[in-house]
TORKOL-4160 file (C-alpha; in steps of 0.2 Angstrom, whole numbers, padded with zeros to 4 digits, m for minus):
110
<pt num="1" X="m0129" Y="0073" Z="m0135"/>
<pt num="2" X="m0126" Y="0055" Z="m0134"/>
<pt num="3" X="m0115" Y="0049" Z="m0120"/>
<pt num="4" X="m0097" Y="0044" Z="m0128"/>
<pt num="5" X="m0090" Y="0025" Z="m0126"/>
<pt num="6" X="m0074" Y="0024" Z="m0116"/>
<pt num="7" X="m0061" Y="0019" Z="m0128"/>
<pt num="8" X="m0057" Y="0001" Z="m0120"/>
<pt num="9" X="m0076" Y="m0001" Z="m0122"/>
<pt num="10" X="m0074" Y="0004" Z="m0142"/>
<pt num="11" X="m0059" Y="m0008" Z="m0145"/>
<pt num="12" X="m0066" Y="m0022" Z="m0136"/>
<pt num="13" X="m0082" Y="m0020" Z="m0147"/>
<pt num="14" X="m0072" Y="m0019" Z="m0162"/>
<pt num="15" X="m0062" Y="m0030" Z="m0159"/>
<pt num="16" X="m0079" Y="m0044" Z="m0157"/>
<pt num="17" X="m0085" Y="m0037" Z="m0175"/>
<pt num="18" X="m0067" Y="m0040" Z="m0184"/>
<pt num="19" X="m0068" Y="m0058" Z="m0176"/>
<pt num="20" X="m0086" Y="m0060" Z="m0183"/>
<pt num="21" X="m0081" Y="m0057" Z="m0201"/>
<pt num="22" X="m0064" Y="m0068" Z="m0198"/>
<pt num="23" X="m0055" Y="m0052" Z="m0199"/>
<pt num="24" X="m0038" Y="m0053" Z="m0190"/>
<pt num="25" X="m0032" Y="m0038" Z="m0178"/>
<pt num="26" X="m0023" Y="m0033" Z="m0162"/>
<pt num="27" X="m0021" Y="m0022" Z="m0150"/>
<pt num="28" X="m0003" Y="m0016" Z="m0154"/>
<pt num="29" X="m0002" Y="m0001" Z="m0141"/>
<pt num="30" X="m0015" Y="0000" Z="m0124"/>
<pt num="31" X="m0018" Y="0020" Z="m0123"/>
<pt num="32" X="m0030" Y="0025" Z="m0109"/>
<pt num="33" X="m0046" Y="0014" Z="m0105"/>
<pt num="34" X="m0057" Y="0028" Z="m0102"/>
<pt num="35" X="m0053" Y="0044" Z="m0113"/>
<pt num="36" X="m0038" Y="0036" Z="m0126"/>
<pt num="37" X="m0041" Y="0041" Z="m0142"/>
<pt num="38" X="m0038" Y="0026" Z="m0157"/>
<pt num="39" X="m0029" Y="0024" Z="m0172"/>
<pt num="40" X="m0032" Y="0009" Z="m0183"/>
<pt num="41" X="m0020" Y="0004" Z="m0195"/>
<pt num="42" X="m0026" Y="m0010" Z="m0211"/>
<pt num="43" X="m0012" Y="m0019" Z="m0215"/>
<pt num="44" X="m0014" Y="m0027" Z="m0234"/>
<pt num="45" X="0000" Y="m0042" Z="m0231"/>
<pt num="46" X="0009" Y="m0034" Z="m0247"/>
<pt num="47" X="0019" Y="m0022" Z="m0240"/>
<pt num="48" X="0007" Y="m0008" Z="m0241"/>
<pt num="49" X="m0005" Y="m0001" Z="m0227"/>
<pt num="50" X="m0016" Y="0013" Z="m0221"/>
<pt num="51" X="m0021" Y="0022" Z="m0206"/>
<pt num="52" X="m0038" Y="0029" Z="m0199"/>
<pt num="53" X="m0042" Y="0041" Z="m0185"/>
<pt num="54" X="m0056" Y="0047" Z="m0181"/>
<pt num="55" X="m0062" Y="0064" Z="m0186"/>
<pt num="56" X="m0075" Y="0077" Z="m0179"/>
<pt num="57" X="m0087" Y="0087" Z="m0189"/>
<pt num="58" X="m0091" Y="0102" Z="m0181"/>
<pt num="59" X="m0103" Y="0109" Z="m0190"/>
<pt num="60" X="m0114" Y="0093" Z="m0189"/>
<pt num="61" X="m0108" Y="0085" Z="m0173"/>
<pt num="62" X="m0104" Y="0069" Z="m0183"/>
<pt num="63" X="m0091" Y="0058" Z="m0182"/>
<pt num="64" X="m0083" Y="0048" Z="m0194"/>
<pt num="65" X="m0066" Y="0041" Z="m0198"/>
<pt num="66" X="m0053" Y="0050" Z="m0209"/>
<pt num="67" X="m0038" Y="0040" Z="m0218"/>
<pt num="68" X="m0023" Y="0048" Z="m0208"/>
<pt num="69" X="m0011" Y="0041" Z="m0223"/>
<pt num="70" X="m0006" Y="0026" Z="m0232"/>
<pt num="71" X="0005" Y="0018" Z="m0244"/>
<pt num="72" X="0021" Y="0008" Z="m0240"/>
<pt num="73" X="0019" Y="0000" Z="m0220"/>
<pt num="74" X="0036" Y="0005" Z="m0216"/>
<pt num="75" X="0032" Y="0023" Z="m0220"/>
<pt num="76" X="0012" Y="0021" Z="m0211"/>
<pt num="77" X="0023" Y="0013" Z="m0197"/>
<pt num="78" X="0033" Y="0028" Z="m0193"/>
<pt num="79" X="0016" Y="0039" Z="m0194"/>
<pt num="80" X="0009" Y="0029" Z="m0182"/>
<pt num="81" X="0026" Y="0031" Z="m0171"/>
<pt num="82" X="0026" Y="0048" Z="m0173"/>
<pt num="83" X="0007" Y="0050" Z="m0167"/>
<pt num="84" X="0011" Y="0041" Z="m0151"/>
<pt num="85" X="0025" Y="0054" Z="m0147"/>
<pt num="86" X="0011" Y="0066" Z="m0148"/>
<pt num="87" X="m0003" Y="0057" Z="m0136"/>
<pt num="88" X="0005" Y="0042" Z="m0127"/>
<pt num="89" X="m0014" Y="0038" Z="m0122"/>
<pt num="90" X="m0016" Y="0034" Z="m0140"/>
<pt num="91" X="m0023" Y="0016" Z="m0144"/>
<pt num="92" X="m0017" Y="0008" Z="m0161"/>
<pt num="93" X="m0026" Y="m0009" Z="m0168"/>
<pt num="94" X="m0017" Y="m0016" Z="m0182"/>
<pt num="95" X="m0030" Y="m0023" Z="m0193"/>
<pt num="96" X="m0023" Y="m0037" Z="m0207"/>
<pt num="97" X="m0034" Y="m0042" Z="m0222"/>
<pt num="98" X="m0029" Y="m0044" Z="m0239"/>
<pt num="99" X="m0045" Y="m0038" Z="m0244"/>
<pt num="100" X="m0041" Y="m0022" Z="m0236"/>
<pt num="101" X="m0059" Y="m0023" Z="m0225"/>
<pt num="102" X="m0057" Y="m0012" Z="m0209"/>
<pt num="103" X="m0078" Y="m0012" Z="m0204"/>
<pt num="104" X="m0076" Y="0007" Z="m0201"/>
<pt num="105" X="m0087" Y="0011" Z="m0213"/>
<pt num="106" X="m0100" Y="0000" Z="m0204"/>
<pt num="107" X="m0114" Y="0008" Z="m0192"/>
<pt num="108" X="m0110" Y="0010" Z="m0175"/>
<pt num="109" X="m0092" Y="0013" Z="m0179"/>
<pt num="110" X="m0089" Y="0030" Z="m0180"/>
């Protein structure tokens, strides 16, 4: 078993990748350095967006990441809000890209 990244760790890696593809993002709520777990939101810039977490496979150990939902930002918005009344360690990065690129798909990501 590999050792797991704190989540600080993770966000601050992310965060560099998204910069090197001129992807903006931010950190729009700080959950805990060490153990939070993190929510990314992709905002398209026309009203519309989509929200990942990320999922465990237990028969395989993997991990990947899941779309929690999507559709208008207002609605993903209170999904989000919601989730953070459930784990106030929770992280959220807003990713915003017309293009709708969030890199998770990317190795080293999940």
């Amino acid at each position: 078993m590999s050792p797991r990244l704190t989540a600080r760790f993770w966000v601050d890696a992310y965060l560099a990748r998204l910069r090197l593809y001129d992807i903006p993002a931010f950190v729009t709520a700080h959950g805990d350095d060490t153990a939070g777990a993190v929510l990314v939101k992709l905002a398209t810039l026309d009203g519309q967006a989509r929200a990942f977490t990320r999922s465990f496979d237990l028969m395989t150990g993997a991990r990947h990441w899941a779309e929690l939902t999507s559709g208008a930002e207002r609605d993903v918005d209170e999904a989000i809000a919601k989730q953070r009344s459930f784990d106030p360690d929770l992280w959220v990065i807003e990713v915003e890209d017309r293009q709708g690129r969030h890199l998770l798909d990317q190795d080293g990501l999940a």
